[in-house]
Every structure is written in C-alpha cells, then in structure tokens.
C-alpha positions in Angstrom: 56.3 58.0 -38.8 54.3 54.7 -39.7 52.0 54.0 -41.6 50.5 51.7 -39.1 48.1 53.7 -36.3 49.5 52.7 -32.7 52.8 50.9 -33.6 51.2 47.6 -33.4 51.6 44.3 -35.7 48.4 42.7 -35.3 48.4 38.9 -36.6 45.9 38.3 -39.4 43.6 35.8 -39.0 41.9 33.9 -41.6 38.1 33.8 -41.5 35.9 30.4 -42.8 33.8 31.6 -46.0 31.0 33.7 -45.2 27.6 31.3 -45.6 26.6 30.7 -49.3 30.5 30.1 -50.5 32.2 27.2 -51.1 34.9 25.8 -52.9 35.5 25.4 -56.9 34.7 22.3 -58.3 38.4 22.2 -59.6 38.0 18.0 -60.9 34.5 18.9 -62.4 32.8 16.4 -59.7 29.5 18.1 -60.3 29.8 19.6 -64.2 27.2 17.7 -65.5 24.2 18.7 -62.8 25.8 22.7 -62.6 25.4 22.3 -66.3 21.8 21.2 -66.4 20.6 23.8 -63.9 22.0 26.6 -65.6 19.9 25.3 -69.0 17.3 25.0 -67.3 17.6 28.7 -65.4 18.4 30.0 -68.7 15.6 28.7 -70.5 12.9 30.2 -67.8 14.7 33.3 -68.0 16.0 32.8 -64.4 12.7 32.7 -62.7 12.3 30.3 -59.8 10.5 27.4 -61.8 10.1 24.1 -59.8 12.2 22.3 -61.9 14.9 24.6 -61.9 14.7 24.2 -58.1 14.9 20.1 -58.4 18.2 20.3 -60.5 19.6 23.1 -58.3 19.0 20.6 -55.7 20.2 17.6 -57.4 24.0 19.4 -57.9 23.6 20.6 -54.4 23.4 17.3 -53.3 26.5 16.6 -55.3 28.3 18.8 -53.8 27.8 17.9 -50.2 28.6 14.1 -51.4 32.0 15.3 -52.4 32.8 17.3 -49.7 32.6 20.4 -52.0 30.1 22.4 -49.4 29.0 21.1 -45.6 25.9 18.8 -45.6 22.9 21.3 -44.8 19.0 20.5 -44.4 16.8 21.1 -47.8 14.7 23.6 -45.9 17.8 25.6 -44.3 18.3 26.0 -48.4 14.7 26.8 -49.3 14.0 23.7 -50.7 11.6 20.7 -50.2 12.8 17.7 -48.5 12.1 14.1 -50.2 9.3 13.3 -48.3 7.1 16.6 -49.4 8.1 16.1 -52.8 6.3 13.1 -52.7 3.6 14.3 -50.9 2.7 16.8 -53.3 2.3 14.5 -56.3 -0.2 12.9 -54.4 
C-alpha cells in the first residue's frame, strides 16, 4: 500500500512569490529608509499618515532600484505618483 493516491510521482514545480513578497534585503541595501518608515509607522500608531506613506514610498523605490522587488507603478501600490505630489502643494 502507498501512501501516494494513484501510484503517481508528480514533479513539483516551484511557483514565483505570490504578489506582495519579495526577497530579504540580505546586504541591508535599503536599512536606512525600512528604518525610517517603521519610526514613523510606530510613532502614528500605524495609521496611514501621509508621511508615513512618502517614506514607505521612498524604500519602495529602493527596492525596485536594487532589484530587490519588480519596478511597479505608484498607483498599482496605492500611492501618488510625482507629478500629483506636486500638484497638491499647489
């Protein structure tokens, strides 16, 4: 009897990381802007303030310059692109 329904040996096959993960940070390319974002989440008590949101950017954009996630648009993340940043201090 085995353990295996059917007698079959299916091949596993690795799957790309499900949207939202990426690699670690393993040379601490990024350290310094993860470390400022999580300040600043901790000291709004994790609320969505909109400077939280500019650092979580800011070590976003760090990690798609080194390759540590895929490049993606600021509005596929949920935040604003450069030119209605400066729009709204107007």
């Amino acid at each position: 009897m085995s353990a295996n329904p059917g007698n079959s040996i299916k091949a596993l096959r690795p799957s790309p990381p499900e949207r939202g993960s990426f690699p670690l940070d393993h040379f601490g390319d990024c350290k310094d802007a993860m470390t400022k974002y999580m300040k600043c989440l901790k000291l709004v008590n994790n609320e969505n303030a909109p400077n939280c949101r500019l650092l979580a950017k800011d070590y976003l954009k760090c990690r798609m310059d080194n390759e540590l996630m895929d490049k993606v648009d600021w509005r596929d993340l949920g935040l604003p692109t450069d030119e209605e940043e400066k729009n709204k201090g107007r």
